[in-house]
C-alpha positions in Angstrom: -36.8 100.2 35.7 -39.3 102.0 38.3 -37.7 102.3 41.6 -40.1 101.5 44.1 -40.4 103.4 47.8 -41.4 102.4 50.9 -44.9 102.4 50.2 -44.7 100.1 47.2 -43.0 97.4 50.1 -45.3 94.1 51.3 -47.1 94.3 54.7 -44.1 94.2 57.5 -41.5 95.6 54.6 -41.1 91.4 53.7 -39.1 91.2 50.8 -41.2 88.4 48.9 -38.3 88.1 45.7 -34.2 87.4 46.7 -32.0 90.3 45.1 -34.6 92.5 45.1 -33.0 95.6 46.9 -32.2 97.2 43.5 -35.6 98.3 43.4 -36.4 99.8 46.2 -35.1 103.6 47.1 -34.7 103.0 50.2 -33.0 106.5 50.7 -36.4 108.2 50.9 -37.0 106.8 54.2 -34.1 109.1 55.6 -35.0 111.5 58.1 -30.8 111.9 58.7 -28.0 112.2 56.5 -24.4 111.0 57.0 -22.3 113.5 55.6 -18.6 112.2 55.2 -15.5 114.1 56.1 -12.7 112.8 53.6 -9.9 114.3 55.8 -11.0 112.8 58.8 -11.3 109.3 56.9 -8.6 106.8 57.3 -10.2 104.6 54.9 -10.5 101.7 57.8 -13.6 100.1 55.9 -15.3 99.6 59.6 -18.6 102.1 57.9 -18.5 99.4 55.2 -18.5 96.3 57.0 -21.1 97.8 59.4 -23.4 99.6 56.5 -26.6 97.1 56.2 -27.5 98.6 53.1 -23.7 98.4 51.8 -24.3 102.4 50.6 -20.5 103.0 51.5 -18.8 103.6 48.2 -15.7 102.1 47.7 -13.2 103.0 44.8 -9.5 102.1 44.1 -9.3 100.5 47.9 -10.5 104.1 49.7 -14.1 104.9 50.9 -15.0 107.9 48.1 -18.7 108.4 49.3 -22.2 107.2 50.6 -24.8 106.2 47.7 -27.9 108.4 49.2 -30.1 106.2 46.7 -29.9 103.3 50.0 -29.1 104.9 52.4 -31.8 105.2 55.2 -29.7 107.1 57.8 -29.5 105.2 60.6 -26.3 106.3 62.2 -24.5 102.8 62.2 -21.5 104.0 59.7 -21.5 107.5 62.3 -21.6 105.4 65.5 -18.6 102.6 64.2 -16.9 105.4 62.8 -13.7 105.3 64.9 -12.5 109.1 63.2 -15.7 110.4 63.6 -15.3 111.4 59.9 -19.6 110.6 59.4 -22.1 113.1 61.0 -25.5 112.7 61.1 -27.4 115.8 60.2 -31.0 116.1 59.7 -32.5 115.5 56.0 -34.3 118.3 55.7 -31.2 121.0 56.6 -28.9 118.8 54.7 -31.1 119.2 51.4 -31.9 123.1 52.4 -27.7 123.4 52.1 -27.4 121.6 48.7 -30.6 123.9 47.4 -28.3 126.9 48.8 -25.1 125.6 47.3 -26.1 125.0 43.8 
């Protein structure tokens, strides 16, 4: 399946089918990044209850990660964060790091 982006989206971003999220890579709308500190976490679930995109991943009852494919960076899971174990870092530097990285 195609993913579509934001310009594939109905006038106003109206979703015009139910369960339709799947196909849209929402992600590419992302000007900042939450980058997760697994120390910090204490697994509290409060970025997953909060996430309106539910991009918190979740595995064996501990937060493992944030699914970048959804994610549009808006800072809610950052902001509710009571460990402040998500920043927010700009898109750009945080894909110039992964280039540098790998």
């Amino acid at each position: 399946m195609q993913l579509k982006g934001w310009k594939d989206l109905a006038i106003g971003a109206v979703m015009l089918e139910p369960g339709s999220c799947l196909a849209y890579e929402t992600g590419s709308w992302r000007t900042q990044r939450p980058i997760l500190d697994l120390e910090k976490c204490a697994h509290c679930f409060i970025c997953w209850i909060f996430c309106p995109e539910s991009s918190i991943q979740v595995r064996g009852g501990k937060v493992t990660g944030i699914d970048l494919t959804y994610c549009k960076g808006c800072g809610i899971c950052s902001a509710e964060c009571p460990r402040q174990a998500i920043d927010m870092v700009m898109e750009a530097t945080a894909r110039k790091g992964a280039k540098d990285e790998g």
